[in-house]
Steps between C-alpha positions, in 0.01 A plus 500: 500500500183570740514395838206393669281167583519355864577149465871348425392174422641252203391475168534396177842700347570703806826466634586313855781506705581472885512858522200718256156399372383647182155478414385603162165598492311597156305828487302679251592617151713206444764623804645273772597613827758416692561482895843404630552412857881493596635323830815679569566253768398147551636421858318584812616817670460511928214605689745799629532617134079556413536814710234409790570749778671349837111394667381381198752279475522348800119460493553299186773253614290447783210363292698336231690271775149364620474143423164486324259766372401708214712809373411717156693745320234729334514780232447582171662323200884607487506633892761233566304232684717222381796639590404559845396129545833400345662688778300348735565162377878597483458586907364147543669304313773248692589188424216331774228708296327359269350732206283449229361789261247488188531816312431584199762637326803413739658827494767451804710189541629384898683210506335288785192568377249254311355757209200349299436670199048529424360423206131535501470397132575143558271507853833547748335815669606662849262326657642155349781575553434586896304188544859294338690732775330360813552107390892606529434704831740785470550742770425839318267512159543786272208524229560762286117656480183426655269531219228347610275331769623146496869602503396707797345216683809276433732752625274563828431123535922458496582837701281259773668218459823577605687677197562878441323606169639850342280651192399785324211741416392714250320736775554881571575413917538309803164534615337465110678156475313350794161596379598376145591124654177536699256616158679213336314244727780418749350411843589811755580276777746281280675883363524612853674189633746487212577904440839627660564779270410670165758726389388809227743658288548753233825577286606914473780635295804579744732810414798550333781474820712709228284805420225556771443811687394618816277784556302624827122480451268743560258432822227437304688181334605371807135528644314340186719171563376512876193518432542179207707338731298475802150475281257197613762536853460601835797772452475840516683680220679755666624223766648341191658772379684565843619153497633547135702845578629302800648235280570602194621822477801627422779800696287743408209401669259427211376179346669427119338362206640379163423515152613359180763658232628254258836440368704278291500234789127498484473557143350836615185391665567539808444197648680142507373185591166438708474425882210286639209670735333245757186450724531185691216356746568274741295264626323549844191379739333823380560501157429103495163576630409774258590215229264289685184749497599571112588906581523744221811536358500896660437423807803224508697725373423779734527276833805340389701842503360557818703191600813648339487480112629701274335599183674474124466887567646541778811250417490719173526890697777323695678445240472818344619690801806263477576634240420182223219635291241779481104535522439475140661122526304427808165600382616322136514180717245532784279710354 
């Protein structure tokens, strides 16, 4: 069996259940290939388990608890997006919140939770499906993708209109997600008014707890990811690395590293599981007004880590000098 395709969608003789999507899609010489897509677990997991450092975090509940507004999850295909709005959905929901979702497949059950299933076949699209939502006037709206203008302009028109509207993205970051919704068509002003928050994120392999192994890295190691992790920043390199022997390193004096082994735990990769990497941009007067005056997506980005965001990159070097992963995982997911 080959693995490949991108889609998990049904079709005629694949298999469905509440927990894998097979497609079967035919290929040349008479072949067929096959892409399985297993959900290990079909309940929400908390906020505190997507591994969002402590600032992060609290930036995140902070937005999510707003009344009204617009928040998207963006990221590739398979970078987790839907569980990350499941968790937020599992932070919100009470019994005096009302929730409705439209996605398309429902992957994650809540009870509490009014999931719609799309089918765009028979004409009940995410934008239907939105415009059904606001006649029942729930509290928080989940749509599973924004795919195109008019769902946009549905979720903006009911982020203003007193709900809070969660979505996705297929974009590469933060700042590339605004200037996608604004090449779309959406009106600036509108975006701006209903924006508190796009969250990026990016899936890396984690290591085996069993197996790993420290080592000390020469200086030139240590100074390459000072000079990745402050690039497009204010910070001086050698500052940084200061700040890192100051925090992270061990009795001896000198900063530790890790790298992967394998064993029978890990089925002798090395590494076990995968750990999520984040970029989250908050909403602000400034940032509001560079939405407004249609800025490049580079020089959002760059003013809003002048404000205090972190980069996938830099979430991703913190990680590896906690020890989680290494480099070669970081620049697999963040390039």
């Amino acid at each position: 069996m080959k693995r490949g395709g991108s889609k998990f969608n049904e079709k005629p003789g694949s298999e469905f259940s509440g927990n894998q999507h097979i497609a079967v899609i035919p290929t040349r010489d008479g072949l067929e290939d096959v892409v399985i897509r297993l959900l290990t677990n079909t309940a929400a997991v908390s906020l505190e388990y997507l591994g969002l450092d402590r600032n992060t975090l609290e930036v995140l509940r902070s937005i999510i608890c707003k009344p009204q507004g617009l928040f998207i999850v963006c990221g590739p295909t398979g970078s987790g997006k839907t569980t990350t709005l499941h968790s937020v959905l599992a932070h919100l929901n009470e019994s005096s919140t009302k929730i409705w979702t439209a996605e398309d497949p429902i992957e994650i059950t809540q009870p509490g939770l009014c999931q719609v299933q799309v089918n765009s076949k028979i004409g009940w699209t995410f934008a239907a499906a939105l415009r059904s939502f606001l006649r029942a006037d729930p509290d928080v709206i989940m749509v599973g993708e924004m795919r195109d203008l008019e769902t946009a302009k549905i979720g903006i028109e009911a982020s203003l209109t007193g709900h809070l509207v969660l979505s996705t993205l297929h974009t590469n970051s933060a700042a590339e997600s605004i200037v996608r919704l604004l090449d779309w068509g959406l009106d600036p002003f509108s975006l701006s008014d209903a924006f508190i928050g796009i969250l990026s994120q990016r899936l890396a392999r984690k290591f085996c707890e069993f197996c790993r192994v420290s080592y000390e890295p020469e200086k030139e190691e240590l100074e390459k990811m000072a000079e990745e992790y402050c690039a497009g920043t204010d910070e001086d390199p050698r500052a940084k690395l200061v700040e890192w022997r100051q925090k992270y390193s061990g009795a001896n004096g000198q900063v530790s590293l890790w790298r992967a082994k394998g064993c029978e735990s890990c089925d002798h990769r090395g590494y076990s599981g995968r750990m999520g990497i984040y970029e989250l941009l908050s909403a602000d007067e400034v940032v509001k007004s560079l939405i407004q005056k249609r800025a490049v997506s580079s020089y959002i980005k760059t003013t809003a880590i002048s404000l205090g965001m972190r980069t996938l990159k830099q979430d991703g070097i913190d990680k590896v000098l906690l020890g989680l992963t290494d480099m070669h995982q970081i620049h697999a997911a963040c390039g």
